[in-house]
N, C-alpha and C positions, 0 to 999 in steps of 0.2 A: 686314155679314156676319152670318149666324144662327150665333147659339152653341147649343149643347147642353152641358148638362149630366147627367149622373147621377149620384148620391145615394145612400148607404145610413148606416144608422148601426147599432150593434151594443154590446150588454151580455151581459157573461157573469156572471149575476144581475140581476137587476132592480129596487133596484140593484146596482150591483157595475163591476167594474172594466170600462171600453167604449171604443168608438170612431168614427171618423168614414172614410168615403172616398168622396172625391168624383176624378171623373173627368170633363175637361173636353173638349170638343172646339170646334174653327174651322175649317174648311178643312183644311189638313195639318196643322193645328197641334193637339198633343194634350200635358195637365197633369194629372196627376195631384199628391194631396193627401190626406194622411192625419193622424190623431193621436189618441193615446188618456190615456184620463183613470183616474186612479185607482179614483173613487167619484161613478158616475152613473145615468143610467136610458136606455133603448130609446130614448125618445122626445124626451131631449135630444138623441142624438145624431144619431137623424133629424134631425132641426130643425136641429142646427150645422153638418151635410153641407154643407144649401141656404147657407145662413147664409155658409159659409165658400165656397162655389164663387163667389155673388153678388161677395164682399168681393177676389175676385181679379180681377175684370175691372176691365180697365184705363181703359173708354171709356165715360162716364155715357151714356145710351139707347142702353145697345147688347137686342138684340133676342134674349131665349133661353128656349129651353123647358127646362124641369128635368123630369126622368123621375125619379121617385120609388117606392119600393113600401112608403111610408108613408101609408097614407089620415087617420094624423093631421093631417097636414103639409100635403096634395095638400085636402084636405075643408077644411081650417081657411081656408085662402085661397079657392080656388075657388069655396066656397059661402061666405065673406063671414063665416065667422063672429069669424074674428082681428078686423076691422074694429070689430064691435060690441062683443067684449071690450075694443080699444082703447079705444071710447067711456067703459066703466065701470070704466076703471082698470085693467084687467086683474083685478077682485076676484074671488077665490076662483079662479082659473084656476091651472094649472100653467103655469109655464115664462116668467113674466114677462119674467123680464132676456133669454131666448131670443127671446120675440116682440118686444121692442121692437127690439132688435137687427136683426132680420130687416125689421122694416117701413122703418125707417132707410135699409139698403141697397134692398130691392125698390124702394121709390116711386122711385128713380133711373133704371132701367131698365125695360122694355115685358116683361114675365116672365109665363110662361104655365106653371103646374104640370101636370105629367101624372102620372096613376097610372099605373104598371106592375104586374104581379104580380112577386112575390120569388120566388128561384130556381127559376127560369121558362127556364134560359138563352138568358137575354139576355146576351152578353156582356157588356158596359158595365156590365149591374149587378152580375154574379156577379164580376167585376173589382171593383167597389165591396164589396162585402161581404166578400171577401177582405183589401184593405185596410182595412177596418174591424175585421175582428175579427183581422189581424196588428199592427194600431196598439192594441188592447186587453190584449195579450202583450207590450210593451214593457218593459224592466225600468224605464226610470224616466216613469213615467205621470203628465201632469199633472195639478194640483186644478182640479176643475170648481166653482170657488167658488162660482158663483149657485146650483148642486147644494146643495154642504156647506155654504155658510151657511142657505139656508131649512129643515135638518134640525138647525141647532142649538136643543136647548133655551132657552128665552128668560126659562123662570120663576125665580123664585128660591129655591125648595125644591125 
């Protein structure tokens, strides 16, 4: 059975307090999935959208497109560039612990990104961005730790 997926992720600041939703479909079968983080960026929570939709399917090679209207996300895979950051460590790239995480789940499943435009109404994704920036208004918002820890000072003066 072809899954579909769509994706949005959302910051109110950049960074600043964000979120994720993802909305899944199967057949009749429909999941949605949201949550927000205290202190993050736009483009982690594009990335944990996919991240977190992949990490819910139940059945390793299952077959699904992701509709995205991140052309970070949809461009990084598509055009191969994630692969060759993998090659060098991921050096000097944003969002390490986010792409390792993502290639983990993807190489499981036959996963095909698609770009969308953003509110564009598309349902499915104006549904996503909805849950995205209501999971960002949360009063207790989780720590996107791979965020807060690469913004700690590391020197010693």
């Amino acid at each position: 059975m072809k899954i579909v997926i769509y994706t949005d992720g959302a910051s109110r600041g950049n960074p600043g307090p964000g979120g994720y939703g993802t909305v899944m479909l199967a057949g009749k079968h429909r999941k949605e999935l949201s949550e927000g983080y205290r202190l993050t960026t736009n483009n982690r929570m594009e990335l944990l959208a996919v991240i977190i939709g992949l990490e819910a399917l139940k059945n390793e090679g299952s077959d699904v497109t992701v509709y995205s209207d991140s052309s970070y996300v949809v461009d990084a895979v598509e055009k191969g560039w994630v692969f060759s950051w993998e090659k060098k460590g991921f050096k000097k790239k944003k969002n390490p612990d986010l792409w390792k995480r993502f290639l983990k789940i993807y190489q499981k499943h036959q996963v095909t990104l698609v770009w969308i435009k953003g509110h564009a109404n598309i349902p499915e994704n104006e549904r996503c961005d909805f849950l995205a920036v209501e999971a960002s208004k949360k009063q207790n918002l989780l720590i996107d730790e791979g965020y807060e820890n690469s913004q700690k000072d590391n020197s010693l003066f």
